[in-house]
C-alpha positions as CSV (number, residue, x, y, z in Angstrom):
1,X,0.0,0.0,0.0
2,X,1.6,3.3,-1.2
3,X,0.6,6.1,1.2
4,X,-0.4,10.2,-0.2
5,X,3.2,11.7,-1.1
6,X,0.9,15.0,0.2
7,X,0.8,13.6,3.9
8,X,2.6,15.6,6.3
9,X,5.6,13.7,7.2
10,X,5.0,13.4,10.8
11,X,1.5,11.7,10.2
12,X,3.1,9.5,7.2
13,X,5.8,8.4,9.6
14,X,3.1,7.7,12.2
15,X,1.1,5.9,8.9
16,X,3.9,4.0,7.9
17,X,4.7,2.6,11.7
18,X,1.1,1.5,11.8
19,X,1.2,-0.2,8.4
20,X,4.1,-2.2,9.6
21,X,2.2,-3.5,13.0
22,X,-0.4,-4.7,10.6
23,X,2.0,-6.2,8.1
24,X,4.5,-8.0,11.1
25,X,1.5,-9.4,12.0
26,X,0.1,-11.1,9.4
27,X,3.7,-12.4,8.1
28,X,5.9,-12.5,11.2
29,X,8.5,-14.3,10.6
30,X,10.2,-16.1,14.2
31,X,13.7,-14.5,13.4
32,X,12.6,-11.5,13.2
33,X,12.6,-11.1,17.0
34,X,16.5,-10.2,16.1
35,X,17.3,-7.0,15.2
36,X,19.5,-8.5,12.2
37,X,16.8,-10.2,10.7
38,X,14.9,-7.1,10.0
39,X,17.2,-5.3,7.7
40,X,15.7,-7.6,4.7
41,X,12.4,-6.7,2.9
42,X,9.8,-9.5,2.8
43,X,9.7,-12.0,-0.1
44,X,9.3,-15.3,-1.0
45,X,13.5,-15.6,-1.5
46,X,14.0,-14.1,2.2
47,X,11.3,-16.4,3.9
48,X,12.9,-19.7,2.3
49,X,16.0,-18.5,3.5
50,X,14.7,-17.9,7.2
51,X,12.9,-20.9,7.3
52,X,15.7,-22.8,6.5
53,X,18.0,-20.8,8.7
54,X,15.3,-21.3,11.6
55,X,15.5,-25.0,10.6
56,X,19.0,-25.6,11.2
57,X,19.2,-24.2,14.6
58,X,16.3,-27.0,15.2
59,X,18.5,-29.3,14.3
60,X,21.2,-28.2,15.5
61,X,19.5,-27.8,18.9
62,X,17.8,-31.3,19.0
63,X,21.3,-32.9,18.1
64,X,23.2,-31.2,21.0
65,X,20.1,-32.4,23.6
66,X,21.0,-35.8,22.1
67,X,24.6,-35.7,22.5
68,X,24.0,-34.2,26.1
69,X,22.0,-37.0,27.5
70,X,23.3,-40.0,25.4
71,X,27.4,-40.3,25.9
72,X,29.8,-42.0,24.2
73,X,28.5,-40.9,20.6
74,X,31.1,-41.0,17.9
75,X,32.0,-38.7,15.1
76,X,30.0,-40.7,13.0
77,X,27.3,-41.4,14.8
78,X,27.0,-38.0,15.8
79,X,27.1,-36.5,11.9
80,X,24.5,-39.3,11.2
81,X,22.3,-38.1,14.1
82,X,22.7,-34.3,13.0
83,X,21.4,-35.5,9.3
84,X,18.4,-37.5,10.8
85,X,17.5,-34.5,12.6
86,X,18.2,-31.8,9.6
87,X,15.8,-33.5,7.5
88,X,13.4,-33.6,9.9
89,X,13.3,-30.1,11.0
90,X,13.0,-29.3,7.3
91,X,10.2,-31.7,6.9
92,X,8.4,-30.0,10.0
93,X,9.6,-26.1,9.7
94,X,8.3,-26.3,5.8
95,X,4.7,-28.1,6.7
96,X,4.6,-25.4,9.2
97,X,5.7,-22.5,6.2
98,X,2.7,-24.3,3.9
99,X,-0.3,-24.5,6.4
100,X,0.6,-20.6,7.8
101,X,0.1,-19.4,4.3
102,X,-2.4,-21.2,3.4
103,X,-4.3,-20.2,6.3
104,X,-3.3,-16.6,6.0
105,X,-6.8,-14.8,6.6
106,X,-7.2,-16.8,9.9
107,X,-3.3,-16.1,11.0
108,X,-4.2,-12.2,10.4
109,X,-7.0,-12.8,12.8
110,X,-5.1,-15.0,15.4
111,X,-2.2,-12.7,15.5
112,X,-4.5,-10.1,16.7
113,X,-5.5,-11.8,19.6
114,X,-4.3,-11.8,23.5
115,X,-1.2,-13.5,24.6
116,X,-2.9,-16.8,25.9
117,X,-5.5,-16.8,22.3
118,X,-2.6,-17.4,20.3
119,X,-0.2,-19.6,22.5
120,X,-3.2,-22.1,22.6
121,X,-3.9,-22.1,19.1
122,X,-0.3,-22.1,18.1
123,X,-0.1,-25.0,20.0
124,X,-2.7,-27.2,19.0
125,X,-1.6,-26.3,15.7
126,X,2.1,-26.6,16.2
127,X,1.2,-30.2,17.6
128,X,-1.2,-31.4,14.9
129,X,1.4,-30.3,12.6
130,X,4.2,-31.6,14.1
131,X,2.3,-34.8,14.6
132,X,1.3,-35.0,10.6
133,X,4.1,-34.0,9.3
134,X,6.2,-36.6,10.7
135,X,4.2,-39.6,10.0
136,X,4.0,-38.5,6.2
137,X,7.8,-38.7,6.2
138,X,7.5,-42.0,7.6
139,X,5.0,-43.4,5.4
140,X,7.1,-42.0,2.3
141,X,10.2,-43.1,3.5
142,X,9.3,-46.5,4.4
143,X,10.0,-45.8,8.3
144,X,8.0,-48.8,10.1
145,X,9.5,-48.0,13.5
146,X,8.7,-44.0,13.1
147,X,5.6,-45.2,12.2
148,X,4.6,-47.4,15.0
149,X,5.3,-44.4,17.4
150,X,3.7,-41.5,15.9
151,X,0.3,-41.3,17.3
152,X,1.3,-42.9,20.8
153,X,0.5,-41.0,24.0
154,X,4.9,-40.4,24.4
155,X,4.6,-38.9,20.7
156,X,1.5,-36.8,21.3
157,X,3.1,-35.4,24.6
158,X,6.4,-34.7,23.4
159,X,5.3,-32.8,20.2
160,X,2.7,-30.7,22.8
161,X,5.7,-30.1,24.5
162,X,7.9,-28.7,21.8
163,X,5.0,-26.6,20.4
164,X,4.3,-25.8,23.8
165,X,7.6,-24.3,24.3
166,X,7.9,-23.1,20.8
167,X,4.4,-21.3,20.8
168,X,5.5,-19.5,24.0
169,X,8.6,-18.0,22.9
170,X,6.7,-17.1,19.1
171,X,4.0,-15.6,21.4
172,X,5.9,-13.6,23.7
173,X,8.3,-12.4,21.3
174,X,5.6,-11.0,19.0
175,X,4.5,-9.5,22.2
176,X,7.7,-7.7,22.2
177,X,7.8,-6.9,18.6
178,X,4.0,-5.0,19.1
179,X,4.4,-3.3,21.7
180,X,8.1,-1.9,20.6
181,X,5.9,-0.9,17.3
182,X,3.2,0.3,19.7
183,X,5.4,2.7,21.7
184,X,6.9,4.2,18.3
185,X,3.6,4.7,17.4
186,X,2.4,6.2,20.6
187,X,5.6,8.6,20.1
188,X,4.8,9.7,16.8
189,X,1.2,10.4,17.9
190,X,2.8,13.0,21.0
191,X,5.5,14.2,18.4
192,X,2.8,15.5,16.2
193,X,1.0,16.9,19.0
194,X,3.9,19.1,20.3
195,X,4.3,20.2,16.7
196,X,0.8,21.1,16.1
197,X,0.8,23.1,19.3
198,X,3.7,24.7,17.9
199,X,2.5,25.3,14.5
200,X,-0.3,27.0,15.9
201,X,1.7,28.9,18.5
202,X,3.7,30.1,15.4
203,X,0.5,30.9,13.6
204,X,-0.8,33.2,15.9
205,X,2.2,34.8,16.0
206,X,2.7,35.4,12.0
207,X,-1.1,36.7,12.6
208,X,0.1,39.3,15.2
209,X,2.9,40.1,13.3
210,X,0.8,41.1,9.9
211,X,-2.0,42.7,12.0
212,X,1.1,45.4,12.9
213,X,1.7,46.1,9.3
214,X,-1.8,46.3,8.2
215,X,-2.7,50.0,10.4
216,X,0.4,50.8,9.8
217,X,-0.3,51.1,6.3
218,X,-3.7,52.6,7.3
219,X,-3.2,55.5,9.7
220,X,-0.8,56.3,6.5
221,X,-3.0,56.8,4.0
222,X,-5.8,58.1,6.1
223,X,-3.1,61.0,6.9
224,X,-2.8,61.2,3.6
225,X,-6.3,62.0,2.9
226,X,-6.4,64.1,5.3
227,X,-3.5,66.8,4.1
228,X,-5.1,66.7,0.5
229,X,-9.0,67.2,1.7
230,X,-8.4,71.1,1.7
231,X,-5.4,71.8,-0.9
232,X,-6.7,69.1,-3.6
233,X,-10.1,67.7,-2.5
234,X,-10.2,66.1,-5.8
235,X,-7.6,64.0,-5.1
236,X,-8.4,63.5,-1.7
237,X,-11.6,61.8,-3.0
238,X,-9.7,59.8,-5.6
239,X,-7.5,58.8,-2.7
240,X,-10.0,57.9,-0.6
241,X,-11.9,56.1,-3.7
242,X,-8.7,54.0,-4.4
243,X,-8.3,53.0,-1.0
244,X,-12.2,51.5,-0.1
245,X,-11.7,49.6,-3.4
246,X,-8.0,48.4,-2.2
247,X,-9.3,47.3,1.2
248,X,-12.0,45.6,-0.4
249,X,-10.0,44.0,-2.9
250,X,-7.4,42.7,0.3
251,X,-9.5,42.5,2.6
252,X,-10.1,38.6,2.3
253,X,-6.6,38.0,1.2
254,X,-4.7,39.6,4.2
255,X,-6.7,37.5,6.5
256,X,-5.6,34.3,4.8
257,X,-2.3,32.0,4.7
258,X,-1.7,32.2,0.9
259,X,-2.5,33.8,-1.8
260,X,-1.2,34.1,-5.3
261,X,1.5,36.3,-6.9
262,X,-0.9,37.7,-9.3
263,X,-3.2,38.6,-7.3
264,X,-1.0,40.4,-4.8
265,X,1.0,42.3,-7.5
266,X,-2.3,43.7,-8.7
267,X,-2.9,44.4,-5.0
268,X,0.3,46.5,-5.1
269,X,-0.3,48.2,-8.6
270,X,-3.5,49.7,-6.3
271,X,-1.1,50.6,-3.6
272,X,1.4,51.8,-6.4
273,X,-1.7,54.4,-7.9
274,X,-2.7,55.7,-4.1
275,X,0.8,56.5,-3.8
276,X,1.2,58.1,-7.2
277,X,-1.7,59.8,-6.6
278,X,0.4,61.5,-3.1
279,X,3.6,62.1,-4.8
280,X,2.6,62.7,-7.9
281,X,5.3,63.0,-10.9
282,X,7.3,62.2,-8.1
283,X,6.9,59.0,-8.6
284,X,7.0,56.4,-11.0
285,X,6.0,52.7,-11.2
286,X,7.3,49.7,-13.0
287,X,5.6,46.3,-12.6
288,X,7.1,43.0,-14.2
289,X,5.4,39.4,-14.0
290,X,6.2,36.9,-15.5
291,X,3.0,35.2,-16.8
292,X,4.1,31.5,-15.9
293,X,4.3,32.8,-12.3
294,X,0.3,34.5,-11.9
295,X,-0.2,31.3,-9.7
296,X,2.9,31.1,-7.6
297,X,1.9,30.8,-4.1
298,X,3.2,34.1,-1.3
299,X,2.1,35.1,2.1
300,X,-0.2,37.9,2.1
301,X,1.4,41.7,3.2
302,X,5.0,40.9,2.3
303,X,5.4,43.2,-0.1
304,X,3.5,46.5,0.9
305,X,6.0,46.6,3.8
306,X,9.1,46.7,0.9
307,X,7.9,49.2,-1.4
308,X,6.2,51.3,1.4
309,X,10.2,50.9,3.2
310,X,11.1,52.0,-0.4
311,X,9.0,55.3,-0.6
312,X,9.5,56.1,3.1
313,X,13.1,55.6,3.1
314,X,14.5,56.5,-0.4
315,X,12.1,58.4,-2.8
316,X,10.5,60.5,-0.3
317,X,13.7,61.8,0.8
318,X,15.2,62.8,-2.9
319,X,13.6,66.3,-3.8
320,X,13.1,64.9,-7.4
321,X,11.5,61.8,-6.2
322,X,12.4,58.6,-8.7
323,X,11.2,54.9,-9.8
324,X,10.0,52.0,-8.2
325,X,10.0,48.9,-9.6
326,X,7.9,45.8,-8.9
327,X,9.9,42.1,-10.3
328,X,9.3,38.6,-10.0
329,X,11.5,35.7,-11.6
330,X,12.1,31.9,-10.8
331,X,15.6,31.0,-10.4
332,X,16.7,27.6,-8.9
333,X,12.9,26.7,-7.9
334,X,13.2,29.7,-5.8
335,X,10.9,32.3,-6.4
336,X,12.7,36.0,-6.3
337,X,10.6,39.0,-5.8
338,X,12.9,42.6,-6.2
339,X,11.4,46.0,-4.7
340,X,14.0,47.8,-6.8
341,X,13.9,52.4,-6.6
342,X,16.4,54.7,-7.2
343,X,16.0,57.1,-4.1
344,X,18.8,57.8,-2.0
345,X,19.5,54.2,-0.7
346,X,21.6,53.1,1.9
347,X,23.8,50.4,1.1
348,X,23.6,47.2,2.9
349,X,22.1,48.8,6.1
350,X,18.6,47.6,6.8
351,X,16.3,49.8,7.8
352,X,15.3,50.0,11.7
353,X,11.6,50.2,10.1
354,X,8.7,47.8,11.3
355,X,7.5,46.9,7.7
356,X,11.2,45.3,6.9
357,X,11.3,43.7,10.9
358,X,8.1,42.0,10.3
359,X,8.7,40.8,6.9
360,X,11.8,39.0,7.9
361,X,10.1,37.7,11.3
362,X,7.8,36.1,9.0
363,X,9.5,35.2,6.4
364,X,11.7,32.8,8.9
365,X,8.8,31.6,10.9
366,X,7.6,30.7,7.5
367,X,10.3,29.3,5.4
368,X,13.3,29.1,7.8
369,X,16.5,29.1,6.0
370,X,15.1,28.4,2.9
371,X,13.7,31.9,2.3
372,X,15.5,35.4,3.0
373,X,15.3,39.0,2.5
374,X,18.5,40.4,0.6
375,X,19.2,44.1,0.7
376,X,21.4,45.1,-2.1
377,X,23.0,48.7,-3.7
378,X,21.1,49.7,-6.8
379,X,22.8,51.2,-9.2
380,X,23.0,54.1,-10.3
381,X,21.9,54.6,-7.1
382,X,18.7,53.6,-4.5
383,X,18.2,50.4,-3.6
384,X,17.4,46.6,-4.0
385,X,15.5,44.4,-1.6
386,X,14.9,40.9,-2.9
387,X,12.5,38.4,-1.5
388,X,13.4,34.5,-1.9
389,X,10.9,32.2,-1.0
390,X,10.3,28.4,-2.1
391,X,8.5,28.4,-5.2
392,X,5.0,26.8,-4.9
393,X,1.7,26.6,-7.1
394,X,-1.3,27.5,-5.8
C-alpha cells in the first residue's frame, strides 16, 4: 500500500509505523525477534532463506540435547544423528511454512489476539502439525519403526511439549515486537502533537505580526487624505476612492495563509496608484510578471511593507523623487521577488523600520532558512530588496 506523497511527514511516519504492526502481523516471521533479521524486505527468497535458517538451529538444537544426554557418541554417529534430525526439522519447519500461508486470513486474525489466544492455538496447531508432518515422512520413507510411534501417547506429549515451548517463545516475542511498534507509534502520535501546538503557536504569531503592518499602512494613507482634503479635495476623494476599493480587494486575502503572486501584484499596482496619486510626478511605477508565475503561491502583506520601506526611506527623501519597480523571476525553484527604486539608498544597512522587521520575522517563521530577505545597492543609485521564497503553485 503506497501512502499520499501530500501527507505531512509526521503523520506519514506515524502511517507507515502502523502499516508495519499490521504487516508483522500477518507475516511475522520467528527470526525476526533479532534485530538483524529485519534489515531484509519480505519475499518469497528471504522467507525460504529464514525458514531454512530457523530449521538448522532446530536441528542443530535437538542434536546437542542428544549428544548431552546419550554419551559416548562417535564422530559418526553423531554426523549421522545431525542429518536424521536436519531432515526432519525441514520436513516439520516447511509443513509449518505451507499451512501458515495457506491459512493466511485466519493467521491475520489469530495474531490479533491476546497472549494466551494465540499460545493455545499455536499449539494445538504446532502439535497437529508436528504430529502430521512426521508420520508423512515416515510413510514416504518407508520408516516402520517411526511409524509405530507416531500417534502414541509419548509422541502426542512430546510434540505438545515442543510446540508448547515453541508457541510460547513465538508468542511472547511478537509480544515484544507490538508493543516496541506500539510505543513508536504512541511517540509519533505525541510528536505531532507538540508540533501542532507549535505550528499553531507560530501561527498566531505570524497573525500578530501582519496585523502590525496592516494599520500601519492605514493610519498612512488616512493621513494622507487628510493633508489633501483642503489643498486638492479632488484627489483626496480619488485617494480615498482608491483606498475603499483596495481594502476591499485585500481584505479577504490579508486575512488568509496564501495567496497568489498575481493577485498580490495587482494588490500593489493599487497601492502603487494611491501612492502616485500622493507624490505625484514624483513618482514612477514599473511592474514586471512573468506570466508563468500569476499562480505562484506568497504570504499575504510581504510586499506592501518593501515598497512602502522604499518610498518612506529613499524616494520620499530625494527632492526629485524617482522609480520604483515591482519584479518577479524563478531562479533555482526559488521564487525572487525585487522592490527595486532609485531614491537615496543606503547600502547594505537595513532599515530599523517595522515593515522590513516584520517581513523578515515572518518570512523565517515561515520558510526558515530556505527563504531570506536580501538588501542590495542599486545602481545608479537607490536600492534593491529581494524576496526569496520556495517556489509553490497555488
Amino acid at each position: 500500500m503506497n501512502l499520499p506523497a501530500t501527507m505531512p511527514q509526521r503523520s506519514r511516519e506515524k502511517a507507515e509505523q502502523q502499516l508495519q504492526l499490521h504487516s508483522e502481523a500477518d507475516h511475522f516471521h520467528p527470526l525476526e525477534a533479532i534485530n538483524f533479521f529485519r534489515r531484509w524486505p519480505r519475499s518469497y527468497l528471504r522467507n525460504l532463506i529464514y525458514t531454512l535458517i530457523f530449521n538448522l538451529m532446530f536441528a542443530v538444537g535437538f542434536t546437542l540435547l542428544t549428544y548431552v544426554f546419550v554419551r559416548n557418541i562417535g564422530f559418526a554417529q553423531f554426523a549421522e544423528i545431525f542429518g536424521e534430525y536436519m531432515v526432519i526439522s525441514n520436513v516439520v519447519g516447511f509443513s509449518f511454512w505451507i499451512v501458515f500461508a495457506a491459512l493466511g486470513p485466519m493467521m491475520r486474525v489469530i495474531n490479533r489476539q491476546s497472549f494466551f489466544v494465540k499460545t493455545f492455538f499455536y499449539t494445538v496447531l504446532g502439535t497437529a502439525i508436528v504430529t502430521g508432518s512426521m508420520w508423512g515422512f515416515a510413510f514416504f520413507t518407508g520408516r516402520k519403526g517411526m511409524l509405530s510411534w507416531i500417534g502414541t501417547r509419548e509422541q502426542v506429549f512430546t510434540s505438545l511439549v515442543i510446540s508448547l515451548v515453541i508457541s510460547l517463545i513465538l508468542s511472547l516475542v511478537w509480544k515484544r515486537r507490538a508493543e516496541e511498534l506500539s510505543a513508536q507509534i504512541a511517540l509519533a502520535e505525541e510528536r505531532e502533537r507538540a508540533e501542532a501546538a507549535e505550528r499553531t503557536a507560530a501561527e498566531a504569531t505570524l497573525r500578530a505580526l501582519q496585523a502590525q503592518i496592516e494599520p500601519h499602512f492605514l493610519f498612512n494613507t488616512l493621513a494622507n487624505v487628510t493633508s489633501l482634503i483642503h489643498s486638492e479635495p479632488d484627489n483626496a476623494k480619488r485617494m480615498l476612492e482608491d483606498f475603499i476599493a483596495y481594502l476591499r480587494a485585500t481584505l479577504a486575502s490579508t486575512r488568509g495563509e496564501r495567496t497568489t503572486l498575481g493577485g498580490e501584484f495587482e494588490m500593489m499596482k493599487s497601492f502603487l496608484s494611491i501612492l502616485q496619486i500622493r507624490m505625484g510626478d514624483r513618482l514612477q511605477v514599473g511592474i514586471d510578471l512573468p506570466g508563468e508565475l500569476h499562480s505562484a503561491t506568497i504570504p499575504p502583506m510581504l510586499l506592501q511593507p518593501l515598497i512602502e520601506n522604499a518610498i518612506k526611506h529613499g524616494l520620499e527623501p530625494k527632492v526629485e523623487g524617482g522609480s520604483i519597480n515591482l519584479k518577479a523571476e524563478l531562479a533555482n525553484k526559488q521564487l525572487r521577488v525585487s522592490v527595486i527604486d532609485t531614491g537615496m539608498g543606503f547600502g547594505h544597512k537595513p532599515s530599523n523600520g517595522i515593515g522590513l522587521k516584520n517581513v523578515r520575522e515572518r518570512v523565517g517563521k515561515l520558510y526558515g532558512n530556505a527563504g531570506s530577505v536580501l538588501i542590495e545597492e542599486n545602481e545608479p543609485s537607490g536600492t534593491r530588496v529581494v524576496l526569496v521564497i520556495p517556489y509553490s503553485i497555488n
